[in-house]
N, CA and C atoms as an extended XYZ file, in Angstrom:
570
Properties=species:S:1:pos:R:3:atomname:S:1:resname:S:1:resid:I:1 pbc="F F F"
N       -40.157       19.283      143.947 N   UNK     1
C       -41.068       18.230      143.551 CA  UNK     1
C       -40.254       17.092      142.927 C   UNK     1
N       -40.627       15.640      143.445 N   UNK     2
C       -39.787       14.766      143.407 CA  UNK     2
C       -40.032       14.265      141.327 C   UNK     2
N       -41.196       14.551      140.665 N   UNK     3
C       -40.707       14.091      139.781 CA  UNK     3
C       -40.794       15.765      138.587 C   UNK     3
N       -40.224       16.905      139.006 N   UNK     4
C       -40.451       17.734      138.011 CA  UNK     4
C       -39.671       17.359      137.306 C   UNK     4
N       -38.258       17.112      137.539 N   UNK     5
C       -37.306       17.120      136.247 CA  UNK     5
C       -37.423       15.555      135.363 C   UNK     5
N       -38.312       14.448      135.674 N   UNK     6
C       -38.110       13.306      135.903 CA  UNK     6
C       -39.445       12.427      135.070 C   UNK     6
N       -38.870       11.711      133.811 N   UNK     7
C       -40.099       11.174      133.047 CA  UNK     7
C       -40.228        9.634      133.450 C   UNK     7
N       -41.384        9.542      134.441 N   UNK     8
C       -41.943        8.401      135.260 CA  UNK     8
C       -41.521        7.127      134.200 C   UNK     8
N       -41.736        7.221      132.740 N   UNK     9
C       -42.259        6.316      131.950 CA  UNK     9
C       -40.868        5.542      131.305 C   UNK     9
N       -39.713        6.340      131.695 N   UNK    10
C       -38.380        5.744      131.324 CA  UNK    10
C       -37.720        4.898      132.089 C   UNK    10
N       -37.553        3.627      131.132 N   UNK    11
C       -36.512        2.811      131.720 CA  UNK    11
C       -35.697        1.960      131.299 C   UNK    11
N       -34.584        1.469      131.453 N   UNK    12
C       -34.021        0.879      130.853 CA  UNK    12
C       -34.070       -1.000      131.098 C   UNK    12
N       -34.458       -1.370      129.985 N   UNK    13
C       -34.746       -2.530      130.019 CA  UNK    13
C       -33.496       -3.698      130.034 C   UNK    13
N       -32.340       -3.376      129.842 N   UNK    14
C       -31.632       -3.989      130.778 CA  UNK    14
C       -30.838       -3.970      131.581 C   UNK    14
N       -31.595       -3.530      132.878 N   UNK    15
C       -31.514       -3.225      134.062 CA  UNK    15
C       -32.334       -4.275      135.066 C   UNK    15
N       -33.240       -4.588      134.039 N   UNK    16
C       -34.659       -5.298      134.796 CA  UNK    16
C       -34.661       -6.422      134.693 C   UNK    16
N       -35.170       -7.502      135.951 N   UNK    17
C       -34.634       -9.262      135.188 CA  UNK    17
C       -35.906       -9.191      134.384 C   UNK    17
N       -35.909      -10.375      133.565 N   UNK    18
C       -36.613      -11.130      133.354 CA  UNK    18
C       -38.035      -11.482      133.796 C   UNK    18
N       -39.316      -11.068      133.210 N   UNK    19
C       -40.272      -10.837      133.942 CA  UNK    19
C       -41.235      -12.428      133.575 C   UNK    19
N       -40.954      -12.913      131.851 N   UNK    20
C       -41.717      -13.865      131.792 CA  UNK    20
C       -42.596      -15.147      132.398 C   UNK    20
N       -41.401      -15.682      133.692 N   UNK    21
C       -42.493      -16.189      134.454 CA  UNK    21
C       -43.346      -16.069      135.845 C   UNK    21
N       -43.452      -14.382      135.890 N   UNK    22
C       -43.797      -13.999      137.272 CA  UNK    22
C       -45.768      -13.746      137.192 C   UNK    22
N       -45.938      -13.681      138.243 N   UNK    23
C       -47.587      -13.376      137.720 CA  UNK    23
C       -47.567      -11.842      138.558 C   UNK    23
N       -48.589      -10.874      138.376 N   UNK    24
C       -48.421      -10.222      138.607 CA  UNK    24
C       -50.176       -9.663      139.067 C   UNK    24
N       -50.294       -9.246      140.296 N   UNK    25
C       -52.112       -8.546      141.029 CA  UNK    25
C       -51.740       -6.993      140.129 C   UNK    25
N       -52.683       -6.766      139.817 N   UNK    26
C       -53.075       -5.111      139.774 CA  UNK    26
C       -54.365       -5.255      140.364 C   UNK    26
N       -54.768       -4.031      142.040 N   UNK    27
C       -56.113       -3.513      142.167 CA  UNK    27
C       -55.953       -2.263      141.807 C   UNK    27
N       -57.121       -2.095      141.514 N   UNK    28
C       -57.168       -0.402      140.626 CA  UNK    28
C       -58.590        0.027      141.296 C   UNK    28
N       -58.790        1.614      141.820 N   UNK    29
C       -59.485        1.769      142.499 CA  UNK    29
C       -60.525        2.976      141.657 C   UNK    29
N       -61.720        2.500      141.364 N   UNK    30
C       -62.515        3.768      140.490 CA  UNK    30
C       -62.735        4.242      140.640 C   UNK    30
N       -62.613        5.169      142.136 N   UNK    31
C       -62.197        6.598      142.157 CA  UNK    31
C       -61.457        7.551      141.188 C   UNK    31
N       -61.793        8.212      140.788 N   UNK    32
C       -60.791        8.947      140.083 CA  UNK    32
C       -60.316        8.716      138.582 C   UNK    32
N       -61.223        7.492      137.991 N   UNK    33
C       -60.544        6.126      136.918 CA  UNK    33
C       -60.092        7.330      135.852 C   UNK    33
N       -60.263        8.363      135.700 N   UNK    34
C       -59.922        8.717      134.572 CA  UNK    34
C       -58.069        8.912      134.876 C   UNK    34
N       -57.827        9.144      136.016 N   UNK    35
C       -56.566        9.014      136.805 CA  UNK    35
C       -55.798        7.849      136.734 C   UNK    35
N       -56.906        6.576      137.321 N   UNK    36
C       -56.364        5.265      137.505 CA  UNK    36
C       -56.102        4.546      136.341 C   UNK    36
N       -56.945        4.357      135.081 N   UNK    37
C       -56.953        3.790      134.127 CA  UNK    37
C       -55.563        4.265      133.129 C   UNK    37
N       -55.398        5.549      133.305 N   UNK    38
C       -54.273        5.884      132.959 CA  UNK    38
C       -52.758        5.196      133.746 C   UNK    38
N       -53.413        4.791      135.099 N   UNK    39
C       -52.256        4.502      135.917 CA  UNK    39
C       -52.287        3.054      135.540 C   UNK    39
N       -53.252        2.516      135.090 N   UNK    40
C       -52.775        1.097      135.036 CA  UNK    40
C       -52.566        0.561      133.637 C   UNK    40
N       -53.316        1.329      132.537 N   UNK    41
C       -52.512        1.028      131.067 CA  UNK    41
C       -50.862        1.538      131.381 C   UNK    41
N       -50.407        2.366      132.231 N   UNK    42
C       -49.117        2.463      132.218 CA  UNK    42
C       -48.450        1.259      132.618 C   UNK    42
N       -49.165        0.568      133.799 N   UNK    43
C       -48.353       -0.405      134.646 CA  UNK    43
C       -48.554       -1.641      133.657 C   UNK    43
N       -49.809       -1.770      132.997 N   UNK    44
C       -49.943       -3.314      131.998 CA  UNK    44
C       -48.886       -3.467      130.862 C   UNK    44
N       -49.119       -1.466      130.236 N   UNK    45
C       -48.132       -2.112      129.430 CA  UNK    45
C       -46.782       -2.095      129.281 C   UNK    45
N       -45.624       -1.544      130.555 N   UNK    46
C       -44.976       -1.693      131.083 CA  UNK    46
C       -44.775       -3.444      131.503 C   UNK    46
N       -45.365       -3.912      132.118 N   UNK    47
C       -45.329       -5.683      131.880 CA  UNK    47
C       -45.411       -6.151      130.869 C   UNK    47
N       -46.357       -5.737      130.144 N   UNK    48
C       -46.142       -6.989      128.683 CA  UNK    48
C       -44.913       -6.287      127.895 C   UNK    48
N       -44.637       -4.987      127.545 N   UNK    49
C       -43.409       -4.831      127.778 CA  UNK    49
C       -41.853       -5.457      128.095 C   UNK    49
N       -42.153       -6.060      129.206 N   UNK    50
C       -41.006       -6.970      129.693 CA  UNK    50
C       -41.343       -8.552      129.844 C   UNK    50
N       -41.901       -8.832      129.173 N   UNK    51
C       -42.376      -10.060      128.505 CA  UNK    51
C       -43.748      -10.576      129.379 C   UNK    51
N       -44.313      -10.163      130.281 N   UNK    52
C       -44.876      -10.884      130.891 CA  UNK    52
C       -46.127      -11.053      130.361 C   UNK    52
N       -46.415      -12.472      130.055 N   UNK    53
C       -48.081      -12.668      128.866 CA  UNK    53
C       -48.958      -12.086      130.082 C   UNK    53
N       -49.892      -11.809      129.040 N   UNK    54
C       -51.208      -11.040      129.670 CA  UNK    54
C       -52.022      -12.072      130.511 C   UNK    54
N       -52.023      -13.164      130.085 N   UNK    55
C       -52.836      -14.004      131.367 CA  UNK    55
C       -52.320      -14.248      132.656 C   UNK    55
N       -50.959      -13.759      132.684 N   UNK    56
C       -50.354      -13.129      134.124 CA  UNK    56
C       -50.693      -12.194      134.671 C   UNK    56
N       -51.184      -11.473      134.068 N   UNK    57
C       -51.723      -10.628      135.089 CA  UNK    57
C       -53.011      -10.326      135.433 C   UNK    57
N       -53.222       -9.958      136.714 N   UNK    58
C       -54.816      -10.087      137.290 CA  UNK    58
C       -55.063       -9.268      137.218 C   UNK    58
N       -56.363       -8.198      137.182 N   UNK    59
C       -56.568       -6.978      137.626 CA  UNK    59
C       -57.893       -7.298      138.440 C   UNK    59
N       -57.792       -6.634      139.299 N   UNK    60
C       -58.985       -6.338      139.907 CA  UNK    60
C       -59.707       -5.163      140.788 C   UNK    60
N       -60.706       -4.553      140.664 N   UNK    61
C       -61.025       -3.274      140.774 CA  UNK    61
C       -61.826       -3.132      142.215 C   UNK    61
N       -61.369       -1.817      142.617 N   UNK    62
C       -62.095       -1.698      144.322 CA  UNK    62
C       -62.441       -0.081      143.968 C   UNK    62
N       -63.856       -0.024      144.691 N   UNK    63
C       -64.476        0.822      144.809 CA  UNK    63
C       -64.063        2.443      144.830 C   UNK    63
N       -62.651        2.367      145.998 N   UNK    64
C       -61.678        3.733      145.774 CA  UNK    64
C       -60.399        3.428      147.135 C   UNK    64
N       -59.574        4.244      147.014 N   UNK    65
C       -58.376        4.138      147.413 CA  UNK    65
C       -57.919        3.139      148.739 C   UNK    65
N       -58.843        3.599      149.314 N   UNK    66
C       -59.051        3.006      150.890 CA  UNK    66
C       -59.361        1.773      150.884 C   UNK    66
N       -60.037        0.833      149.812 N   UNK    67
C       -60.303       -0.490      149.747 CA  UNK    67
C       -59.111       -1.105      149.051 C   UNK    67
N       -58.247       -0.152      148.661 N   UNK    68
C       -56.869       -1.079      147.828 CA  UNK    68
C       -56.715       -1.911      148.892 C   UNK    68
N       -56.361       -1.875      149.974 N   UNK    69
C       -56.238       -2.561      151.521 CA  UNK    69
C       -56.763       -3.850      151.196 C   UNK    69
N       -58.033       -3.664      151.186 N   UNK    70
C       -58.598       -4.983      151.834 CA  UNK    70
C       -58.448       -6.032      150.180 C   UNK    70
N       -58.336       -5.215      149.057 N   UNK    71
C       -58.543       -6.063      147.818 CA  UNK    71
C       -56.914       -6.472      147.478 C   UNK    71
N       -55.860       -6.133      148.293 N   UNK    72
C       -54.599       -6.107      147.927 CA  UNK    72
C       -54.568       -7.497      148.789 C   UNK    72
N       -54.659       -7.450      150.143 N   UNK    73
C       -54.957       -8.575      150.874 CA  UNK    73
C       -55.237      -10.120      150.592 C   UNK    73
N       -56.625       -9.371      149.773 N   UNK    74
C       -57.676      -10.766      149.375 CA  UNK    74
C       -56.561      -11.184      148.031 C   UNK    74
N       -55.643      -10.334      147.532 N   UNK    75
C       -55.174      -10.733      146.136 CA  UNK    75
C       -54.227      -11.822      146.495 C   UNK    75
N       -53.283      -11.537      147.476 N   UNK    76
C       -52.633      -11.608      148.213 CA  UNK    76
C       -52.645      -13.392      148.564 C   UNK    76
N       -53.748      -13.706      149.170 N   UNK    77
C       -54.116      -14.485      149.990 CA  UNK    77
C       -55.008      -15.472      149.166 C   UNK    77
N       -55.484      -15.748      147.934 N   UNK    78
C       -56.244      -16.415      146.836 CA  UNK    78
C       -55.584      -16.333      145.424 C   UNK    78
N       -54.436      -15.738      144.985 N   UNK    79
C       -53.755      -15.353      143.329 CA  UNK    79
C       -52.874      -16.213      143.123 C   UNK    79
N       -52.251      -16.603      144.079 N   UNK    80
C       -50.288      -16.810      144.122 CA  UNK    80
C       -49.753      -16.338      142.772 C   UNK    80
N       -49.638      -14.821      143.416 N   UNK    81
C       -49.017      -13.926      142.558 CA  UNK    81
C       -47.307      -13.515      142.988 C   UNK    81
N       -46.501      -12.906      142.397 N   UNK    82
C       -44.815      -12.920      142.578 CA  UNK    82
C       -45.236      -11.156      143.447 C   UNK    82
N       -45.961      -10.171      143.242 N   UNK    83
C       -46.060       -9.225      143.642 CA  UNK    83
C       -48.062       -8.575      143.071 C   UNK    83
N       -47.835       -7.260      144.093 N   UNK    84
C       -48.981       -7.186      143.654 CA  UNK    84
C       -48.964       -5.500      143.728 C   UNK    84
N       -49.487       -4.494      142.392 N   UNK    85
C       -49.386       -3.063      142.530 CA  UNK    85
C       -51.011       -2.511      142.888 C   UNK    85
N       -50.589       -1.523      143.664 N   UNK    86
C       -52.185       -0.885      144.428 CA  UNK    86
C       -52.048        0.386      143.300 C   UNK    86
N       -53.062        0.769      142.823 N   UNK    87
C       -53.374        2.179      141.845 CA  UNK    87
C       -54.609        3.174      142.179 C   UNK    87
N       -53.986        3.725      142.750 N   UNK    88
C       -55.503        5.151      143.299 CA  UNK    88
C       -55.192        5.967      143.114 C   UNK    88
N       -55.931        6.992      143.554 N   UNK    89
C       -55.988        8.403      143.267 CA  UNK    89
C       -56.786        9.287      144.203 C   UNK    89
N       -55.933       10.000      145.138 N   UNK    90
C       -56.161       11.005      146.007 CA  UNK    90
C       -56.021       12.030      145.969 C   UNK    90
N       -56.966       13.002      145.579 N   UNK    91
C       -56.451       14.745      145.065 CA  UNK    91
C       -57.253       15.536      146.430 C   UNK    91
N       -56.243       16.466      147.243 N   UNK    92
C       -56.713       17.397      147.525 CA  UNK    92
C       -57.659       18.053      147.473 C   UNK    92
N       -58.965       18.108      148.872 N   UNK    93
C       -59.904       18.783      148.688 CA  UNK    93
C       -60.416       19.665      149.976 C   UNK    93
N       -61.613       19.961      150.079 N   UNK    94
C       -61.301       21.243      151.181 CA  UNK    94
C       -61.642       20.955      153.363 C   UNK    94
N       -61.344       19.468      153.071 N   UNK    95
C       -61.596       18.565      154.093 CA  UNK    95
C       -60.355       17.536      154.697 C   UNK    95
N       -60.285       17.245      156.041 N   UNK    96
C       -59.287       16.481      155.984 CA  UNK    96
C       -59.447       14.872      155.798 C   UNK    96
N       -60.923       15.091      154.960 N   UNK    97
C       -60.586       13.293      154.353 CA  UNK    97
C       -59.471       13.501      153.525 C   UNK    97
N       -58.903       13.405      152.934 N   UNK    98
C       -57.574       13.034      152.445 CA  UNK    98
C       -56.624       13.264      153.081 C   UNK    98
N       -56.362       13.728      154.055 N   UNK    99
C       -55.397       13.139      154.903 CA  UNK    99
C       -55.738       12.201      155.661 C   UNK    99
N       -56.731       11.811      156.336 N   UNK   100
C       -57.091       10.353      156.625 CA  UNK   100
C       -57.194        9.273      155.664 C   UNK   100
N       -57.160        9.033      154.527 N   UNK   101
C       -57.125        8.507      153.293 CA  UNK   101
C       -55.965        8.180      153.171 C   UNK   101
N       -55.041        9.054      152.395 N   UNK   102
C       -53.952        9.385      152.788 CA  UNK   102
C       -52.905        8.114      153.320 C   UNK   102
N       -53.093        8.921      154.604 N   UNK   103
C       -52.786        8.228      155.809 CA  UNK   103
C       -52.711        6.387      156.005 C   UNK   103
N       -54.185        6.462      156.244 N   UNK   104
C       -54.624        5.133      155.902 CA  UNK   104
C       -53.840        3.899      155.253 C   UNK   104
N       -53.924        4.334      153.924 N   UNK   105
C       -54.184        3.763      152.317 CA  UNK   105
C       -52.328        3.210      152.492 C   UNK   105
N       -51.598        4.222      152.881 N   UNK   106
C       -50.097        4.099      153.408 CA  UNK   106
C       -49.713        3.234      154.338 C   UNK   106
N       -50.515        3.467      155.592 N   UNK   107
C       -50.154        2.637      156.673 CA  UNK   107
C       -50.431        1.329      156.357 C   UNK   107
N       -51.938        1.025      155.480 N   UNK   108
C       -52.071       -0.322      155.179 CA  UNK   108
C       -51.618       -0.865      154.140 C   UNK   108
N       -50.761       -0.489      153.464 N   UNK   109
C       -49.910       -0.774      152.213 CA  UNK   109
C       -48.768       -1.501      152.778 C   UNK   109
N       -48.363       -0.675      153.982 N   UNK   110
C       -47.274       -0.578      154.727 CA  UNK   110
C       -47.391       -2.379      155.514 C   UNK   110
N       -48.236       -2.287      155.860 N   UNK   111
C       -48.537       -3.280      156.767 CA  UNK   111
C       -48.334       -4.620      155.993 C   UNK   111
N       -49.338       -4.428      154.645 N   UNK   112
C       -49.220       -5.887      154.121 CA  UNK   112
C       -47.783       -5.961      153.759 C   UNK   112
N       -47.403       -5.353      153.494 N   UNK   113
C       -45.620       -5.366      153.352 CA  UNK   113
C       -44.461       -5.886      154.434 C   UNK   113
N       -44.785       -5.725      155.242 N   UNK   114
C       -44.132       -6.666      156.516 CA  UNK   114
C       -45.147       -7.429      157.340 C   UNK   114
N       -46.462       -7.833      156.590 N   UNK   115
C       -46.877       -9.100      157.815 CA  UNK   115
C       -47.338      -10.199      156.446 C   UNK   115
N       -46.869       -9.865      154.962 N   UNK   116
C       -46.957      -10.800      153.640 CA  UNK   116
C       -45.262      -11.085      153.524 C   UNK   116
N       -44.987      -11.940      152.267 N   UNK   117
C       -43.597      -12.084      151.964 CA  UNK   117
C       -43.999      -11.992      150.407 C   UNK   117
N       -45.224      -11.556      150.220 N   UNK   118
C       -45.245      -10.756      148.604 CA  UNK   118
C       -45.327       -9.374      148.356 C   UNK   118
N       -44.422       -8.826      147.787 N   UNK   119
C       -44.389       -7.294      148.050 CA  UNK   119
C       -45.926       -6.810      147.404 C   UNK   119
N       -45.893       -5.630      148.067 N   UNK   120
C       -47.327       -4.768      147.387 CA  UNK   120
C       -46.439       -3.633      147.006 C   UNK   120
N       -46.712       -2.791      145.878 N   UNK   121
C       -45.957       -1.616      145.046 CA  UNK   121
C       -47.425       -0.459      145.283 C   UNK   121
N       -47.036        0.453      145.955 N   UNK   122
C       -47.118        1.639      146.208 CA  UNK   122
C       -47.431        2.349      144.990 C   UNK   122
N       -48.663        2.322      144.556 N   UNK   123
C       -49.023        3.722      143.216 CA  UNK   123
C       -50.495        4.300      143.316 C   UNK   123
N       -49.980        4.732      144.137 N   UNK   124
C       -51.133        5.926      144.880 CA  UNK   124
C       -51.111        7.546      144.783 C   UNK   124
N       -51.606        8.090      143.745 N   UNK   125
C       -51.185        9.239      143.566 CA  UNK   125
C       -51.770       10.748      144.160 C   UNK   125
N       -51.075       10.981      145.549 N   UNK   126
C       -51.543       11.883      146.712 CA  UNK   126
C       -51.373       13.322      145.987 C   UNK   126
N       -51.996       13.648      145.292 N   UNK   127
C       -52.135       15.257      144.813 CA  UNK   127
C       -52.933       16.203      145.109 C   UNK   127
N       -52.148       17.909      145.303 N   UNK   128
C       -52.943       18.814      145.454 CA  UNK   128
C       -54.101       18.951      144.240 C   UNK   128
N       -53.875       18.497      143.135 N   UNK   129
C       -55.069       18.817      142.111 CA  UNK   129
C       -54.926       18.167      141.140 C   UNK   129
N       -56.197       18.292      140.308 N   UNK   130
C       -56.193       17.141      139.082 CA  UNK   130
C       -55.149       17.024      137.876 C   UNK   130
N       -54.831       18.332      137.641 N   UNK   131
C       -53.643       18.600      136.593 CA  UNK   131
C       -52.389       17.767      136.941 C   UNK   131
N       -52.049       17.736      138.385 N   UNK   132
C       -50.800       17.059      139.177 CA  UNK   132
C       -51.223       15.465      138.555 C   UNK   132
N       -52.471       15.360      138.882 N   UNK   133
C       -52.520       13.695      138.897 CA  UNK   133
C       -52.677       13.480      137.120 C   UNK   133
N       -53.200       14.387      136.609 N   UNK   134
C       -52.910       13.754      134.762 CA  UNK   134
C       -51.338       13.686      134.392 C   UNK   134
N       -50.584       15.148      134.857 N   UNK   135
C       -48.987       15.138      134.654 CA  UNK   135
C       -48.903       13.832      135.227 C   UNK   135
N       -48.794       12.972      135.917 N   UNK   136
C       -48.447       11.885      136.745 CA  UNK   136
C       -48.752       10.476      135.910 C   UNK   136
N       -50.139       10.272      135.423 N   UNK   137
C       -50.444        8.929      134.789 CA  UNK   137
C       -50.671        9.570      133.652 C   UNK   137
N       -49.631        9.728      132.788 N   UNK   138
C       -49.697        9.379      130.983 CA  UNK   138
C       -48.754       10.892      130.264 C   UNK   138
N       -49.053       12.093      131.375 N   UNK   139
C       -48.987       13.518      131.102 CA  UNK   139
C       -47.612       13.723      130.809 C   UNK   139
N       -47.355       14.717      131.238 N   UNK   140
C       -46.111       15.667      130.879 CA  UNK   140
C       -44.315       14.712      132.103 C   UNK   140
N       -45.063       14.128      132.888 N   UNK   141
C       -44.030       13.717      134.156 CA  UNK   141
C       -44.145       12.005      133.684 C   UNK   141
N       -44.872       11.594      132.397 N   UNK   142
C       -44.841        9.926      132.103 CA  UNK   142
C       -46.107        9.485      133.313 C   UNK   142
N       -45.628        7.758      133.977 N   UNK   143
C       -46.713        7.664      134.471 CA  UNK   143
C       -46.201        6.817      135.372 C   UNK   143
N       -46.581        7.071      136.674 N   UNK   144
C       -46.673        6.631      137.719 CA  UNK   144
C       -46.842        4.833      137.469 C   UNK   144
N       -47.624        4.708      137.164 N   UNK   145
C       -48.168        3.186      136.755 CA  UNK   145
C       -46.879        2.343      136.000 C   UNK   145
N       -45.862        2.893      135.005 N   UNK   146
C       -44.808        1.981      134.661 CA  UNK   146
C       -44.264        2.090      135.360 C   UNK   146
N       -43.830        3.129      136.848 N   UNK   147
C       -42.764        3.010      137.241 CA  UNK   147
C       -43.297        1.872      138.371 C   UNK   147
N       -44.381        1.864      138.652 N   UNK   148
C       -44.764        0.534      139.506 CA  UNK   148
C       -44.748       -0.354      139.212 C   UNK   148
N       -44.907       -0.649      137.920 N   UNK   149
C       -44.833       -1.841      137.127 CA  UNK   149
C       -43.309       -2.379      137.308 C   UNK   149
N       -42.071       -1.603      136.780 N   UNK   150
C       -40.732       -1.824      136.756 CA  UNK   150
C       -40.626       -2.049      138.368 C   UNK   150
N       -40.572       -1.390      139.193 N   UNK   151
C       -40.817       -1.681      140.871 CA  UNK   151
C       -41.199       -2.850      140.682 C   UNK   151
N       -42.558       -3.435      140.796 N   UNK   152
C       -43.260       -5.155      141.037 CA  UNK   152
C       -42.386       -5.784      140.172 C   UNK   152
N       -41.443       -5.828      139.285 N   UNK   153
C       -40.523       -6.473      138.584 CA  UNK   153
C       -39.278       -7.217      139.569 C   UNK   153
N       -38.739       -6.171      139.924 N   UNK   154
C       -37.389       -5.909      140.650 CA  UNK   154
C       -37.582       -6.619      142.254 C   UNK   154
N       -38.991       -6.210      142.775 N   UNK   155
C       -39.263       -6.397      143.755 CA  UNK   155
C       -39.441       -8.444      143.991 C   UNK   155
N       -40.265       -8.715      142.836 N   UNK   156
C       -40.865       -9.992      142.518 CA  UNK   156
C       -39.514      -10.739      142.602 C   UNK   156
N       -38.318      -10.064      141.892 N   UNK   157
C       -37.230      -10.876      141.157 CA  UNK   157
C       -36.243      -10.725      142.627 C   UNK   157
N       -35.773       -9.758      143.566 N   UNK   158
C       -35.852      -10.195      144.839 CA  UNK   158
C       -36.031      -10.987      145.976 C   UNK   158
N       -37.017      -11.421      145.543 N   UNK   159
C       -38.336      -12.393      146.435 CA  UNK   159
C       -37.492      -13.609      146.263 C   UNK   159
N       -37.900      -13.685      144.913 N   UNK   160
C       -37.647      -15.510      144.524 CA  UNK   160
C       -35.732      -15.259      144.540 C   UNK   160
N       -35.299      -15.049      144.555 N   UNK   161
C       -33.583      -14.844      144.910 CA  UNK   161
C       -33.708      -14.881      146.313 C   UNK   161
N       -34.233      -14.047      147.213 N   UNK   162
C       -34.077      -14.504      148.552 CA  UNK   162
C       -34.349      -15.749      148.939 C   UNK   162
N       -35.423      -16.097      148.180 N   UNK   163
C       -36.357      -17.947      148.770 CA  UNK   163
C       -35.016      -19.015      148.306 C   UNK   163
N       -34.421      -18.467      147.119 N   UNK   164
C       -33.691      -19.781      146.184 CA  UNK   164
C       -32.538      -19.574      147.077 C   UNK   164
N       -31.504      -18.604      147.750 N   UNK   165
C       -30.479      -18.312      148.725 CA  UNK   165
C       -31.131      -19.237      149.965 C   UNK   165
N       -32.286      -18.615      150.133 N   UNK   166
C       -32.456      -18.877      151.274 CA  UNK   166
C       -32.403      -20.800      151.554 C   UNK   166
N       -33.019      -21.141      150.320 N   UNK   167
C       -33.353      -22.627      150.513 CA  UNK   167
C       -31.774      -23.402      150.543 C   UNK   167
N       -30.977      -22.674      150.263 N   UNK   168
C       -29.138      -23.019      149.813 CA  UNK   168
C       -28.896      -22.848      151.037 C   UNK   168
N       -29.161      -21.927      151.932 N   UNK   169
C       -28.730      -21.687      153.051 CA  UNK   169
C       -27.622      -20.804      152.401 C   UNK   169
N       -27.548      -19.928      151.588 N   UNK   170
C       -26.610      -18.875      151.316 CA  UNK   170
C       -27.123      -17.449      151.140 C   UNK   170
N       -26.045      -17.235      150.926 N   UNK   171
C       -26.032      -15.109      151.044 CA  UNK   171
C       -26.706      -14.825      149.827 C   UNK   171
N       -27.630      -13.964      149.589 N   UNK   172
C       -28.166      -13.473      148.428 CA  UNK   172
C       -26.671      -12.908      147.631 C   UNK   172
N       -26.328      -12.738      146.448 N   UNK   173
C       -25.679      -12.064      145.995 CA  UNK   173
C       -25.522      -11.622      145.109 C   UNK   173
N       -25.320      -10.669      145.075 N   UNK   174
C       -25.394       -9.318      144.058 CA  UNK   174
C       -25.247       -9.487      142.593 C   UNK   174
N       -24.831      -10.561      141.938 N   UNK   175
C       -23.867      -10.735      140.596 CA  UNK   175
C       -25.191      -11.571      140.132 C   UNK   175
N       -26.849      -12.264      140.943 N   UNK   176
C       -27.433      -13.388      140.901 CA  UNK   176
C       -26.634      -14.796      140.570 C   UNK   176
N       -26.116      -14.968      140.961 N   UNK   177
C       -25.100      -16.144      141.125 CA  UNK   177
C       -25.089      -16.942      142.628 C   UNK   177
N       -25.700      -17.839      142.725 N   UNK   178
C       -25.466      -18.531      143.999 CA  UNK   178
C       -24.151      -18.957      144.102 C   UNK   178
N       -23.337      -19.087      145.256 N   UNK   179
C       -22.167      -19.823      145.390 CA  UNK   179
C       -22.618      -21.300      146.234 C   UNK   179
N       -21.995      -22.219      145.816 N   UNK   180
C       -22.284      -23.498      146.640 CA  UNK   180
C       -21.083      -24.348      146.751 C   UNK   180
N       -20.735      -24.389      147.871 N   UNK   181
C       -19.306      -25.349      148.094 CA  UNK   181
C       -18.392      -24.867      147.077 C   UNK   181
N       -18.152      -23.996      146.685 N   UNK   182
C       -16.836      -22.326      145.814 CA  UNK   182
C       -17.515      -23.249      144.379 C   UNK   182
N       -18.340      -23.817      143.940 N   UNK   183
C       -18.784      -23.869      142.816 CA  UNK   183
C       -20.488      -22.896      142.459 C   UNK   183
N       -19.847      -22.109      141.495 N   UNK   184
C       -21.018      -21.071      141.682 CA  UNK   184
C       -22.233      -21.684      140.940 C   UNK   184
N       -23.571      -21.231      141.512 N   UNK   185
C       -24.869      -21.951      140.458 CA  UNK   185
C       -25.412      -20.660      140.171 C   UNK   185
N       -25.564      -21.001      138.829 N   UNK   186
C       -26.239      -19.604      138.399 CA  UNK   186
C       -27.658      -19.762      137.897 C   UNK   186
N       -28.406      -18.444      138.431 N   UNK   187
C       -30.045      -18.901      138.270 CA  UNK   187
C       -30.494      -18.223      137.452 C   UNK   187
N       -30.638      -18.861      136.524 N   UNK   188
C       -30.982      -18.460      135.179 CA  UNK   188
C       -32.772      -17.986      135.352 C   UNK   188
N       -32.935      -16.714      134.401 N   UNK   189
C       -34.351      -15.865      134.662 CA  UNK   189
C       -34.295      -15.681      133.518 C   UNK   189
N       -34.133      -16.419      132.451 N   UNK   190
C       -34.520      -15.967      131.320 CA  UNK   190
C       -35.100      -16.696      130.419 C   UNK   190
């Protein structure tokens, strides 16, 4: 199990750029909220955390897992947000809706991810049972929700480094340091 030995909720903060001027979607799906709400006080306060004021961030709530899709989309497409995290909750039951769910909820996560150029962060928590999904948002394993949060960070801070390279017509590079004609510009995120 990918997080037994592993506390979701740790991280090191400087590792992470600079979050203050990014905006940030949360949809959160009320299915399950006693699951989700846990998943997304992890992910909020994981952002304000890394400076980002609270009127950056959006939240907005969809019915249950399968509509993260269409509300990640609409966030997507009306916010101008730097990234945007999906939060559900899928537990194992004695039917194969959840593997069509599942399934789904993935493929269309997947999708807005290569046909957007704003990442969507993956925090969907596919469990055999409810105990799995409390260990997961807040429990014994930390919470799913900061580590999405730190993800939409990294991911956001990516983005705008590729656009600012890109607009240079140069190589992203690793050190965040643009080079321009061997005089380096450095892009300050803080």
């Amino acid at each position: 199990m990918a997080t037994e030995n592993k506390n979701l909720s740790e991280y090191d903060k400087n590792t992470i750029p600079n979050a203050k001027d990014f905006r940030f979607g949360i949809v959160v799906s009320e299915w399950n909220d006693t699951i989700t709400e846990g998943l997304y006080n992890g992910a909020f306060d994981a952002l304000i955390d890394c400076e980002v004021p609270a009127q950056q961030i959006i939240r907005w709530n969809v019915p249950g897992s399968f509509e993260l899709i269409y509300g990640a989309k609409k966030m997507l497409q009306t916010q101008n947000v730097d990234a945007v995290i999906v939060i559900g909750c899928v537990i194992q039951g004695e039917t194969k809706h959840f593997d069509f769910v599942c399934e789904g909820v993935t493929q269309g996560i997947k999708d807005l991810n290569v046909q957007t150029d704003i990442p969507v962060i993956f925090c969907v928590l596919t469990d055999n049972n409810m105990q799995q999904s409390i260990d997961r948002s807040g429990g014994v394993h930390g919470n799913k929700g900061t580590e999405a949060a730190i993800a939409a960070i990294k991911m956001a801070y990516i983005r705008q480094q590729a656009s600012i390279a890109h607009a240079y017509n140069q190589p992203l590079l690793t050190s965040g340091a643009l080079q321009i004609e061997d005089s380096p510009i450095k892009i300050e995120n803080e």
